[in-house]
C-alpha angles and dihedrals in degrees: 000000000000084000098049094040089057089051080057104051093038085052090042083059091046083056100043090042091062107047097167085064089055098048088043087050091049094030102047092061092042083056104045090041085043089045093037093040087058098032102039100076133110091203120128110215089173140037120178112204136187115222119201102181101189092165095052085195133143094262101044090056090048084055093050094047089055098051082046095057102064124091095224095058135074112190130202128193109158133074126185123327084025091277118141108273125273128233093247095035077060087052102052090055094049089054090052087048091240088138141009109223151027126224110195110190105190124235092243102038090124094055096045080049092054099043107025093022089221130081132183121232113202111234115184110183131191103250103187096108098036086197093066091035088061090051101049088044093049086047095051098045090060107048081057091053085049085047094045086046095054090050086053093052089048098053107284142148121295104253145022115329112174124048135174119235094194127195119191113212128200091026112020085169089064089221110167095212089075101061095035101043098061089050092043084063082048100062093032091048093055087048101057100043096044088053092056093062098031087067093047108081104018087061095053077056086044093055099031094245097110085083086072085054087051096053094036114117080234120126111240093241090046093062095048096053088034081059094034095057098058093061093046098079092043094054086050088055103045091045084051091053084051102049087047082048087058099037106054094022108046094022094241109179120237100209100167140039114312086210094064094044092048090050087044091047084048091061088047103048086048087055089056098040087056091045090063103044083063102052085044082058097054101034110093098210131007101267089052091050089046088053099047092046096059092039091049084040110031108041103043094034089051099046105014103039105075078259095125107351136052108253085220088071093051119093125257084258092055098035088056089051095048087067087070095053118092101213092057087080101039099048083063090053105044097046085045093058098030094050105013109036095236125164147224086271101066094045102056096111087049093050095040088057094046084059089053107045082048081052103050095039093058090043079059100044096054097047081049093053088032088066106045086051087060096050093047096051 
């Protein structure tokens, strides 16, 4: 027991000696229960709904307002001009995910009401995350029971009067792996191509070369880009191999251009790669760059990214994170080309913040490098 007791307290003093291994070891719980408390939630806080209101009744303005008056709900019932919405105006913000659903009143609602006492009310919901879509369906579905309840109250027919006839669009055979397997090549995608660069300049530390770089008549940001193009053909390659992979194995549809999709992967691939060259500029030695790679990739790409679950259910915090992370916006444009056709045209704020964050990663990356050239001269 003397013998024992001495291994504990010289083991206590190894603790207490190293005190950034003791608040990693009580901080690092307290942030993943504090990231996946406030992530891991299938909650919609928001749905964003398209009304088209053909019959412009009573009746019809008393529905959209309750639909209106709900907080979950943000309703939209103008299109351009000012004018109601047209079907395909509804469409066309459905496909740019803008909103996630469609509410069709039709223009003779009132009299099916008076002569047959039901109506149907067309519902036509993206379908692309059949999670979500259950959620919105089962929402909605309820503010029109509310709405049915209040009609009874108020004198109405025995019995149900208004229904929902319901069309999914982009994957009317709700099958998951088409919402998790494009994301899946996003995160991937960002690894990867993250890991090729993360390895380039901590390993010219880890052999003693980089004070050849130092020396080299070589201008700090010429060396970076110069680091950053090989790898780009290679990214490009490997996110091709995967996409093949999900095509032909897992039967993933390729509803838009390839060629969209490719200039769009491109951007993407150019953000991770500069992602990368930042973290290889900052690790001291290869293990430390590997690490930091999959924690800066996987985590936030996986829970604060739309991957698995819906931004709208994050909190302000998260959401306003997210913005920072790459594969929020390609996840958006690779499931829009991929399940719903779009095209380069709906993407252009996605792909314009791709170019910055590749912008301001590399801006990073050669200050960092900048620096250390200076102390080491």
């Amino acid at each position: 027991m003397g013998r024992i007791k001495a291994i504990v307290a010289k083991e206590f003093l190894h603790i207490l000696r190293d005190p950034r291994s003791l608040t990693m070891v009580f901080i690092t719980p307290l942030v993943m229960i504090f990231v996946l408390g406030y992530s891991v939630s299938y909650d919609l806080n928001r749905v964003d709904a398209a009304v088209i209101d053909l019959a412009q009744s009573r009746l019809s303005r008393q529905l959209v307002k309750a639909f209106a008056a709900n907080r979950v709900f943000v309703v939209r019932t103008q299109g351009a001009s000012n004018r109601t919405l047209s079907l395909a105006e509804a469409e066309e913000m459905l496909r740019r995910q803008e909103i996630r659903e469609i509410i069709v009143i039709p223009a003779d609602l009132s009299q099916r009401l008076a002569t047959a006492g039901q109506g149907e009310i067309g519902l036509v919901i993206d379908g692309s995350d059949t999670n979500v879509a259950n959620l919105v369906y089962q929402y909605t579905e309820r503010i029109l029971l509310e709405f049915n309840s209040g009609l009874l109250g108020a004198g109405g027919a025995a019995g149900p009067l208004l229904t929902l006839d319901t069309k999914i669009y982009f994957n009317p055979e709700a099958r998951s792996q088409f919402f998790f397997i494009p994301g899946l090549v996003a995160v991937i995608l960002l690894m990867i191509s993250a890991m090729l660069t993360s390895l380039s300049i901590s390993r010219e530390r880890e052999t003693g070369s980089i004070a050849l770089l130092f020396i080299s008549p070589l201008r700090s940001v010429e060396i970076i880009v110069g680091k950053t193009i090989p790898f780009i053909l290679v990214a490009l390659l490997d996110g091709a191999v995967i996409l093949l992979f999900a095509r032909f194995w897992f039967g993933i549809p390729l509803r838009g251009n390839l060629a969209v999709l490719l200039v769009f992967a491109l951007l993407y691939i150019i953000a991770g790669l500069s992602l990368g060259i930042l973290i290889s500029t900052s690790a001291p030695n290869q293990k430390v760059a590997m690490l930091a790679t999959l924690l800066s990739t996987m985590l936030p790409s996986f829970l604060l990214s739309g991957f698995i679950f819906p931004l709208d259910s994050l909190s302000p915090v998260l959401q306003a994170i997210s913005y920072a992370i790459p594969a929020t916006y390609f996840l958006r444009i690779i499931r829009g080309v991929v399940l719903k056709g779009a095209e380069l045209r709906h993407f252009l704020f996605e792909g314009g913040m791709l170019i910055a964050l590749s912008v301001l990663l590399l801006a990073a990356a050669t200050r960092k490098f900048n620096r250390q050239r200076k102390a080491a001269q």
